[in-house]
C-alpha positions as CSV (number, residue, x, y, z in Angstrom):
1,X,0.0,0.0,0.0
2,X,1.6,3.3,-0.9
3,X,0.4,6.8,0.4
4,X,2.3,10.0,0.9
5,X,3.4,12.0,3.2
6,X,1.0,15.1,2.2
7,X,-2.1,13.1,2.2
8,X,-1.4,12.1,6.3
9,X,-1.0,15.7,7.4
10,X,-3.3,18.3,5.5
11,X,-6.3,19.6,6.4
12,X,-8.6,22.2,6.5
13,X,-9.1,24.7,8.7
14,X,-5.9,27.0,10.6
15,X,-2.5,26.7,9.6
16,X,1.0,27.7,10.4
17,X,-0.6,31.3,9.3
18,X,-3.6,31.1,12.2
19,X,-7.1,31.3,11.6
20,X,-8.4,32.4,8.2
21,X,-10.5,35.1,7.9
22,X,-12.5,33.8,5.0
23,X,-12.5,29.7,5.6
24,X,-14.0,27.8,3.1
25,X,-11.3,24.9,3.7
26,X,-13.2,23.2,6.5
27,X,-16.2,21.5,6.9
28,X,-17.4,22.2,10.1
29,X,-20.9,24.3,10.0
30,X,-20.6,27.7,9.1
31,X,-23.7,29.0,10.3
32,X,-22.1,27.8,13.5
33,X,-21.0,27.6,16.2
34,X,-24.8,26.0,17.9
35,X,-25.4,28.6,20.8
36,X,-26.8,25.7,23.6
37,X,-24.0,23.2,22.9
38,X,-21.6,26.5,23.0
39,X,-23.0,27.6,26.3
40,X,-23.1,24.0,27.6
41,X,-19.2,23.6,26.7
42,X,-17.8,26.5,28.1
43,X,-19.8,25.5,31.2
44,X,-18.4,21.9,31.4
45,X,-16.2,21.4,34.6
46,X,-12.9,20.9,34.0
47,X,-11.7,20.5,37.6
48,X,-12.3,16.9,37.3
49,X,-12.2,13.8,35.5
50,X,-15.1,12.6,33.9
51,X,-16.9,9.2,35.0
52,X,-14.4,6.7,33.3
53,X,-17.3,4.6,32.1
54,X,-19.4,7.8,30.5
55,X,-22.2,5.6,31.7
56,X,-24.7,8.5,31.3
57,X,-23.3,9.5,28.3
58,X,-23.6,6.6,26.3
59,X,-26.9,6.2,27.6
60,X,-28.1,9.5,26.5
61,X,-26.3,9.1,23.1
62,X,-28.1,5.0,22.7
63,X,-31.6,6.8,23.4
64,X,-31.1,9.2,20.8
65,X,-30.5,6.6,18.1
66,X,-32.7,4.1,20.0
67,X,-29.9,1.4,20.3
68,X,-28.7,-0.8,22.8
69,X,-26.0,1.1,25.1
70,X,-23.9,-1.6,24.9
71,X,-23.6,-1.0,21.1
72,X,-21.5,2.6,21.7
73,X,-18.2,2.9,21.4
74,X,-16.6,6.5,22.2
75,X,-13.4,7.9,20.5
76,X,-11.0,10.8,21.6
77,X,-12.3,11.9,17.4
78,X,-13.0,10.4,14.1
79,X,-9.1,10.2,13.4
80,X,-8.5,8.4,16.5
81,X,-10.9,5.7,16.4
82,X,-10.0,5.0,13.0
83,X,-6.3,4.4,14.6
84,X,-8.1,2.3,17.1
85,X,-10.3,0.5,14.8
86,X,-7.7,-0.6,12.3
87,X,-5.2,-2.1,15.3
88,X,-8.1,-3.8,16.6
89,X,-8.6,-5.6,13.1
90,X,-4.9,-5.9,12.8
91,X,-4.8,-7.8,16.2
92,X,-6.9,-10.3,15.2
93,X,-5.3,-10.8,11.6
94,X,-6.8,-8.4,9.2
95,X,-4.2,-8.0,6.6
96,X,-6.1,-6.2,3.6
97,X,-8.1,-2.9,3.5
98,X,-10.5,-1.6,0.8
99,X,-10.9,1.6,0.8
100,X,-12.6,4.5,-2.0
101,X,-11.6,5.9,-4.6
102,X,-11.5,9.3,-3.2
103,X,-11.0,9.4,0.8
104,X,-10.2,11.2,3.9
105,X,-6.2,10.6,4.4
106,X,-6.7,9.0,7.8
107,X,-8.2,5.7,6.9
108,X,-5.2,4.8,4.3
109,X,-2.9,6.3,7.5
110,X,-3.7,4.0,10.2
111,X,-3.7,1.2,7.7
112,X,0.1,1.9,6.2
113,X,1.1,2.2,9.7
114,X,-0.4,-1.4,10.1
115,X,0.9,-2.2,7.2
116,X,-2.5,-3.7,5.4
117,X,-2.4,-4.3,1.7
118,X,-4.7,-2.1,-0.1
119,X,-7.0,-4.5,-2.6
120,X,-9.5,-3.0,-5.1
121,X,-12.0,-6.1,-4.6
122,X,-14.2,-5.9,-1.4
123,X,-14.6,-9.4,-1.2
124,X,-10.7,-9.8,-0.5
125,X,-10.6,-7.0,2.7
126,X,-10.5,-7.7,6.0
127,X,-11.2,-4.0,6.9
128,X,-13.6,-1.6,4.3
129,X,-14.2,2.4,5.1
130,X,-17.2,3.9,3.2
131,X,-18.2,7.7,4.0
132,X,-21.8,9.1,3.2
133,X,-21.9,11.7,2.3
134,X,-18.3,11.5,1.4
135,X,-15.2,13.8,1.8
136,X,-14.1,15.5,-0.8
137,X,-17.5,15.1,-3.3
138,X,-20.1,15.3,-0.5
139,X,-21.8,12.0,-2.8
140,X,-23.1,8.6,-2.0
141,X,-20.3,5.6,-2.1
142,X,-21.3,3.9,-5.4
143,X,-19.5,0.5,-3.9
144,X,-21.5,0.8,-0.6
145,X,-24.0,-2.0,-0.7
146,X,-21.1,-4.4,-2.1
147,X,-18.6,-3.8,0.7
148,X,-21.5,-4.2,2.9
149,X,-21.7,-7.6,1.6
150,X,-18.0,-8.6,1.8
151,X,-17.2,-9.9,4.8
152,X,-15.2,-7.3,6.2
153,X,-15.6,-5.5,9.0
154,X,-17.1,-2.5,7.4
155,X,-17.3,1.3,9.1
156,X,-19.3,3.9,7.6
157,X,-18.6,7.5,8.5
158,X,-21.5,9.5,9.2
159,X,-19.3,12.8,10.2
160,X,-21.0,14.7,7.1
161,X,-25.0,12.7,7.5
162,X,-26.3,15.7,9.8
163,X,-25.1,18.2,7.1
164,X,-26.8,16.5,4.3
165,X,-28.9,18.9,2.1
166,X,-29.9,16.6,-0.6
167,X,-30.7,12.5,-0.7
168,X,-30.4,9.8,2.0
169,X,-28.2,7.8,3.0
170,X,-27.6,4.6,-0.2
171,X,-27.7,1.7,3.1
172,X,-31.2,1.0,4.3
173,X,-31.9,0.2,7.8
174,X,-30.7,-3.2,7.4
175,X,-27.7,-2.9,6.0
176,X,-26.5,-0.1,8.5
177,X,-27.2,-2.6,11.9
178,X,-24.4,-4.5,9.6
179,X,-21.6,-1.8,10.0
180,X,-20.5,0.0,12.4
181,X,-21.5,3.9,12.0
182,X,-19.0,6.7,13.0
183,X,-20.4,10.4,14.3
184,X,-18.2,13.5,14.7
185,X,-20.3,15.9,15.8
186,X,-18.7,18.7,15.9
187,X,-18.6,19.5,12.7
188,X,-22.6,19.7,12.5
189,X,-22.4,22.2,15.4
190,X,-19.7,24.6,13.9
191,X,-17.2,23.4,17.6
192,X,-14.6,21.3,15.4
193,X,-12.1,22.3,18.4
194,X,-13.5,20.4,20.9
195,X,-12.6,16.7,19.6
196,X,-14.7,13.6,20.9
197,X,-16.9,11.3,18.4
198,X,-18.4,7.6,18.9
199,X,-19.2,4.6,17.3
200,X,-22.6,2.6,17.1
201,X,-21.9,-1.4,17.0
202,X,-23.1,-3.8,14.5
203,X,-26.2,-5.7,15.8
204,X,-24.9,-8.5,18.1
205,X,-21.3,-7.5,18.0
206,X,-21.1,-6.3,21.7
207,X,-18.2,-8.7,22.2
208,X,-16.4,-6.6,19.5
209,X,-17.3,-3.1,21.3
210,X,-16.2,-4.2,24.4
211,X,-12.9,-5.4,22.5
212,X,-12.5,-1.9,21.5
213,X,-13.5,-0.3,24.7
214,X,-10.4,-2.2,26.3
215,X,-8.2,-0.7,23.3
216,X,-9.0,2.6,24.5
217,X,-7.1,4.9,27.0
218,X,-8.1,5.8,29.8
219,X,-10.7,9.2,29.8
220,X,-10.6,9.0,25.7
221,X,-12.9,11.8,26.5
222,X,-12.5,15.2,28.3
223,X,-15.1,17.0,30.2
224,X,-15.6,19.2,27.3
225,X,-16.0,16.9,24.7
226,X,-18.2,14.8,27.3
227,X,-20.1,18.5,27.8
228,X,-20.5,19.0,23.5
229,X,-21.5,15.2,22.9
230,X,-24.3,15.4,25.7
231,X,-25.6,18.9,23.9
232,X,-25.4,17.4,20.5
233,X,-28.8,15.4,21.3
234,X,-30.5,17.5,22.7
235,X,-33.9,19.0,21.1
236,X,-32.2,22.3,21.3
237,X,-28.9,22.0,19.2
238,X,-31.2,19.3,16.9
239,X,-33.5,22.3,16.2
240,X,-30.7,24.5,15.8
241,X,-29.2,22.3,13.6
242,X,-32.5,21.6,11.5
243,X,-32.9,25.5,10.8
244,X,-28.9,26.1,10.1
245,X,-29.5,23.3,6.7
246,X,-32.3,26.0,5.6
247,X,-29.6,28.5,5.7
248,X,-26.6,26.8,4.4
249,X,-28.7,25.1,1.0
250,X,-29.2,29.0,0.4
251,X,-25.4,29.7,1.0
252,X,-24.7,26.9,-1.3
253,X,-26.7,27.9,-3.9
254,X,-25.4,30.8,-4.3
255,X,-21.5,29.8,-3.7
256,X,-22.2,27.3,-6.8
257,X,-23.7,29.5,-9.1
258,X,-21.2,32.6,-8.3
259,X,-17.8,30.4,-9.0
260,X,-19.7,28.7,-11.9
261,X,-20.5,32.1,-13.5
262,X,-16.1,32.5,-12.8
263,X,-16.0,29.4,-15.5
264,X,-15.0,27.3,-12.3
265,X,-16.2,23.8,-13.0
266,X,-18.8,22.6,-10.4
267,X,-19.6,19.2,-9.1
268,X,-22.8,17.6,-8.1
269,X,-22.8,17.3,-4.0
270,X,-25.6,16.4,-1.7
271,X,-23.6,18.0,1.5
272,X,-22.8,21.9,2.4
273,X,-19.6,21.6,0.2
274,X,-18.6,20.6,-3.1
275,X,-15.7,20.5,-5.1
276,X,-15.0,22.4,-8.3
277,X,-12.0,23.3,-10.8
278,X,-11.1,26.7,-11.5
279,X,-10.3,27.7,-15.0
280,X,-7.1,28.2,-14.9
281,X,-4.2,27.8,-12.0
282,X,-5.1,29.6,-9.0
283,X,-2.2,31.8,-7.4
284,X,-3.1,29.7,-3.7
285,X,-0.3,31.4,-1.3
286,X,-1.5,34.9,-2.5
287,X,-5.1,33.8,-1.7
288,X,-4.5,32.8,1.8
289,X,-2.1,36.1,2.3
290,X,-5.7,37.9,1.3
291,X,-7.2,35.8,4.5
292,X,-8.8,33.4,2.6
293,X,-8.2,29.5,2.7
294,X,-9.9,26.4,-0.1
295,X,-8.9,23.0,0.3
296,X,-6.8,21.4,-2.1
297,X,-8.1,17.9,-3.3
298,X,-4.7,16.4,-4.1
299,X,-4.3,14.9,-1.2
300,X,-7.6,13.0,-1.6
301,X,-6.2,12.1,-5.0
302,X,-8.2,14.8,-7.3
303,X,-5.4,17.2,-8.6
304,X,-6.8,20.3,-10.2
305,X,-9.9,20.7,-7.6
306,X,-10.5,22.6,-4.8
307,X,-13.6,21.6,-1.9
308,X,-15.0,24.6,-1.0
309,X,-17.9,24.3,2.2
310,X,-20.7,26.7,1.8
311,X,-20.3,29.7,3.6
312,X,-22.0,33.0,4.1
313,X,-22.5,36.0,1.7
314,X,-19.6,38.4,3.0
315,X,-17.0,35.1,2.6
316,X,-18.7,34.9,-1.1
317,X,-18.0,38.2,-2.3
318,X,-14.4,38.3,-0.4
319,X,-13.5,35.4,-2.7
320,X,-14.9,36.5,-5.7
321,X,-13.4,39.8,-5.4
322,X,-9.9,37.8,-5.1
323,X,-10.4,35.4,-7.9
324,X,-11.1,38.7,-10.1
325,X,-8.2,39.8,-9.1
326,X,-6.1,37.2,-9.6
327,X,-7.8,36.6,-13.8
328,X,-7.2,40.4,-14.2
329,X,-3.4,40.1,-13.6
330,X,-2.9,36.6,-15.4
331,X,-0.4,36.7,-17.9
């Protein structure tokens, strides 16, 4: 399995060069951050260590998707389970991961660093990651239903399923008590900084959570990301949430059709970001001098393409403005 170096560290968001003023590298919700879960983080007591177990936590977060509590599995973040997970298969032999065509860098991370072979037929993996929507496109995984059926142990990643503007998820009910699903919610709430995420089991594969639970550190959660996972299910950040999609298919809408009218090249997305290729080479250091920041798709192995997340009207014309710029004074 080869990889690069580039594709383990990059991401969106701040750099070396702080916060961007104008971020359309990340994904996190930029009608955020939610006010309750905000208020209900910056109130979390940090003068003590969580319950080790999080036995109310994973209660609360098995009631709101009406599963068994012994089904949840909680991660420091997204990145870290995936670490987790992929040892876990490694232990017990796994050899061979299948992973798509276009993907975040993390899952072909933690398997190099188990050294799994990468194979390009389902049925041969030990280990399969799908994402829905997926990261760059924001589409469906066209293989989903066949890695479902291929043996392996399968994760989906939800992180991007509470941003969704468009479609449903491609596994029905069925086929998703068959994998186990992966939430990061703090992208959805616009709090990407406070890390903490969790897993719901397969159907009958308690033996396998607990398995994973004993791979774990101890406190893989702080009292902040314990304080931002208890918000996230509440009615109140779930209504907040619900009214922030109204706004960001508007901001989307418009993003689209203003680079699109720049001769950009757009791409379908059912999510709050998309990707899209400018007409001609983009001048990117002199674009994030001007304070603002697009995510190169290399990494995810799309050269030429940028993912842009849907953000509001003033970030819309600041971009514009510096893409004009930049056509005006093209040789």
């Amino acid at each position: 399995m080869t990889t690069t170096t580039t594709s383990m560290t990059l991401h969106g968001g701040p750099d070396a060069l702080g916060i961007p003023t104008w971020d359309f590298s990340t994904n996190a919700n930029a009608c955020g951050p939610c006010p309750c879960a905000l208020a209900v983080v910056q109130r979390a007591d940090a003068r003590h260590y969580p319950d080790p177990a999080y036995s109310a936590l994973r209660e609360h977060l098995a009631a709101f998707h009406a599963v068994d509590a012994e089904r949840i599995v909680l991660a420091g973040s997204a990145s870290e389970f995936i670490a987790r997970f992929t040892a876990w298969v490694a232990r017990d032999g796994g050899q061979r991961v299948w992973l798509p065509a276009l993907a975040y860098g993390d899952y072909a991370q933690a398997a190099l660093a188990w050294k799994f072979e990468r194979v390009h037929d389902p049925a041969r993996a030990h280990l399969a990651w799908l994402c829905e929507p997926s990261s760059p496109l924001g589409e469906a995984e066209p293989f989903a239903r066949r890695v479902v059926a291929s043996g392996a142990q399968v994760v989906l990643d939800r992180a991007y399923e509470p941003l969704r503007l468009v479609g449903r998820c491609s596994l029905e009910p069925q086929a998703l008590n068959r994998v186990w699903q992966l939430w990061t919610p703090n992208k959805a709430l616009g709090l990407t900084g406070v890390r903490g995420a969790y897993a719901i089991a397969p159907v009958g594969a308690q033996h396998a959570a607990r398995a994973l639970h004993q791979l774990a550190p101890s406190w893989p959660l702080g009292a902040h990301a314990v304080a931002l996972l208890d918000a996230w299910v509440s009615p109140a950040s779930q209504d907040w949430l619900a009214r922030s999609l109204d706004t960001l298919q508007h901001w989307n809408s418009e993003q689209r059709a203003g680079l699109a009218s720049l001769g950009w090249r757009v791409l379908t997305s059912d999510a709050p970001f998309f990707c899209a290729e400018p007409p001609r080479a983009l001048d990117v250091p002199a674009l994030r001098t001007a304070g603002l920041k697009l995510r190169d798709t290399t990494s995810f192995g799309l050269p030429g393409h940028f993912r842009l997340s849907a953000q509001p009207p003033e970030a819309q014309a600041a971009l514009r403005a510096a893409l004009l710029a930049q056509r005006e004074t093209a040789p």
